[in-house]
N, C-alpha and C positions, 0 to 999 in steps of 0.2 A: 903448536899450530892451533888455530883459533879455528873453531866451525861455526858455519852459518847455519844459522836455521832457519829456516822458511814455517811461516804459518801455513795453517790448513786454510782452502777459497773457505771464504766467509759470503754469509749471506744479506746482503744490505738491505733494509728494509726501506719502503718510500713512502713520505707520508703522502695522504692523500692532492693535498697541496701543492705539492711536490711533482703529481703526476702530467705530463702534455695531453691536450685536451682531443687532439686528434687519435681516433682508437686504433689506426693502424701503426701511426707512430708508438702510443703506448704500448703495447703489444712488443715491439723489437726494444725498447727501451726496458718493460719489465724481463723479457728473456737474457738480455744481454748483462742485467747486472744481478741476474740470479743464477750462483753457479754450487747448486745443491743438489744432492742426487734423491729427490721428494717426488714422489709421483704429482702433486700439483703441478711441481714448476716442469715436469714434461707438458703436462698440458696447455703453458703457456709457448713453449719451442716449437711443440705438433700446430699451436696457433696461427705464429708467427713464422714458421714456414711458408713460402709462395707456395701459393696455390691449393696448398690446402684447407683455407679461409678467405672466403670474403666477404670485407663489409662495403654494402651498396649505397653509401650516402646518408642521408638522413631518417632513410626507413629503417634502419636497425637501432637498437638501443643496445649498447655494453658499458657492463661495468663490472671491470677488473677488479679494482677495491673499494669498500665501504668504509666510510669512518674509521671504524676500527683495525682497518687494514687485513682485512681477511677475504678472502676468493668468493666471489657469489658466483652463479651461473648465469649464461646468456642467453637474452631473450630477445627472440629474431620476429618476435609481431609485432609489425608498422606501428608510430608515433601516432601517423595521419597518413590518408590516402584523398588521394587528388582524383574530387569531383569527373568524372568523366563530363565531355560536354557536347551537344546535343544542338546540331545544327542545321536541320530542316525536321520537315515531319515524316519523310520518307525514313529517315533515320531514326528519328522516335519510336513510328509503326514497327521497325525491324527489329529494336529492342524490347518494347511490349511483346513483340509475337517471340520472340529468343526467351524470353523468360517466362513465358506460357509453356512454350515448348520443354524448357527446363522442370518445369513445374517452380519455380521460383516468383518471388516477390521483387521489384525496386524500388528503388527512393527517386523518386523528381525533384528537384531544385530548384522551383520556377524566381528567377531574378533577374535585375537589371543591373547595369554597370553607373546608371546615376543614385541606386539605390545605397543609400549609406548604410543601414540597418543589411542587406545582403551582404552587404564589403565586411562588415563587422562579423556576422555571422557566421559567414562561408569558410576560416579556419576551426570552427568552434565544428562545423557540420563534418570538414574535416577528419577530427580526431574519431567525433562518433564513426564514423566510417568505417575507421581503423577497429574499432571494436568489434564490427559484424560484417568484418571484410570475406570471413571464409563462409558468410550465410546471407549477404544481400551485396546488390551492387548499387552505387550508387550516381547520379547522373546530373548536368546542372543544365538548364535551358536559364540561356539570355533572352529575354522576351524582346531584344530589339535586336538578335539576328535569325529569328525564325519568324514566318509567316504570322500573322494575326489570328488568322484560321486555324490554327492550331492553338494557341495560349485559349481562343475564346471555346474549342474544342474540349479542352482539359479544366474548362470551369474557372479559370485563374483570371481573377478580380484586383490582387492585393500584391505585395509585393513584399519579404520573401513570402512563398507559399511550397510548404513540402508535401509532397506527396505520396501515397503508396499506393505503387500498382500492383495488381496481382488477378490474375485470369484475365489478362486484358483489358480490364477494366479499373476506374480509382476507386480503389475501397476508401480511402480513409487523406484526411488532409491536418495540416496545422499550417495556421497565417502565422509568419514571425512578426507582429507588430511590436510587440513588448521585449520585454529582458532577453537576451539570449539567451541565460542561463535556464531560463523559463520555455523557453523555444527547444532549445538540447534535451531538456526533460519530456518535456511531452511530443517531442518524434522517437527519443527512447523508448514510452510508455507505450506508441502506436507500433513499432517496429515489437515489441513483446508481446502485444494484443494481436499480432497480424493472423494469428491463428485462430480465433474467435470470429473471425471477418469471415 
């Protein structure tokens, strides 16, 4: 009588290439073809579990494996965060006084929708966002759906023009006429100086 033998579950590695780009898919895909009893690969099952994990779209970033095929950890702080947008002046006033009242500073976005150089801009302002999302808000005015009396209130000439408000009042400005890259730098610089203001 002849016996069968059965190997032990093996554990299949996947290159990175290999992997679906969707993270919730990846997630059931790497639990289901890891069957090792390693404290990691629990951590991929406790993942891919319902309900014990969500990922919200495009404001999370994960990644399961690098290069080399090895576990990094997840980092759940926004790509980019979307402009809030600012649609009369009644609305403006209640957000200047809301972040008085907070004691907090904002970003103003003063732009146009025929402005190329704002279109260009405006995911680049974006990402900044995303950097000092849990210490400033930020907010975009379309100068051609808000009142005139307010754009000519708030000093704005130019088009993009950022802002930063703080006690009510605009401390501090940058015209985006040039580079963007140039424009991103120096509302970075103003948003780290805001404390000198």
């Amino acid at each position: 009588m002849s016996k069968i033998l059965h190997s032990p579950p093996s554990l299949r590695f996947l290159s990175p290439n290999s992997i679906p780009r969707d993270p919730s898919r990846e997630l059931s895909v790497l639990s289901s073809t890891i069957s090792c009893p390693n404290p990691a690969i629990s951590i991929f099952k406790k993942l891919s579990s319902p309900g014990k994990f969500n990922l919200p779209g495009k404001n999370r970033v994960f990644r399961a494996w690098s290069q080399e095929g090895s576990l990094q950890e997840v980092d759940d702080s926004p790509v980019s965060f979307e402009l809030e947008p600012i649609y009369s002046e009644s609305q403006f006033d209640r957000v200047i006084a809301e972040a008085q009242q907070l004691e907090e500073s904002v970003i103003i976005v003063w732009m146009a929708s025929w402005c190329r150089k704002c279109i260009y801009l405006k995911p680049k302002l974006e990402k900044l966002a995303a950097d000092y999302y849990r210490r400033l808000r930020f907010y975009r005015v379309d100068v051609n759906n808000v009142p005139h009396k307010l754009v000519t209130r708030a000093g704005v000439t130019k088009m993009p023009t950022i802002q930063l408000w703080k006690d009510s009042k605009k401390q501090a400005e940058v015209i985006g006429g040039h580079k963007a890259y140039l424009v991103v730098n120096e509302v970075r610089e103003m948003i780290e100086n805001e404390d000198t203001l």
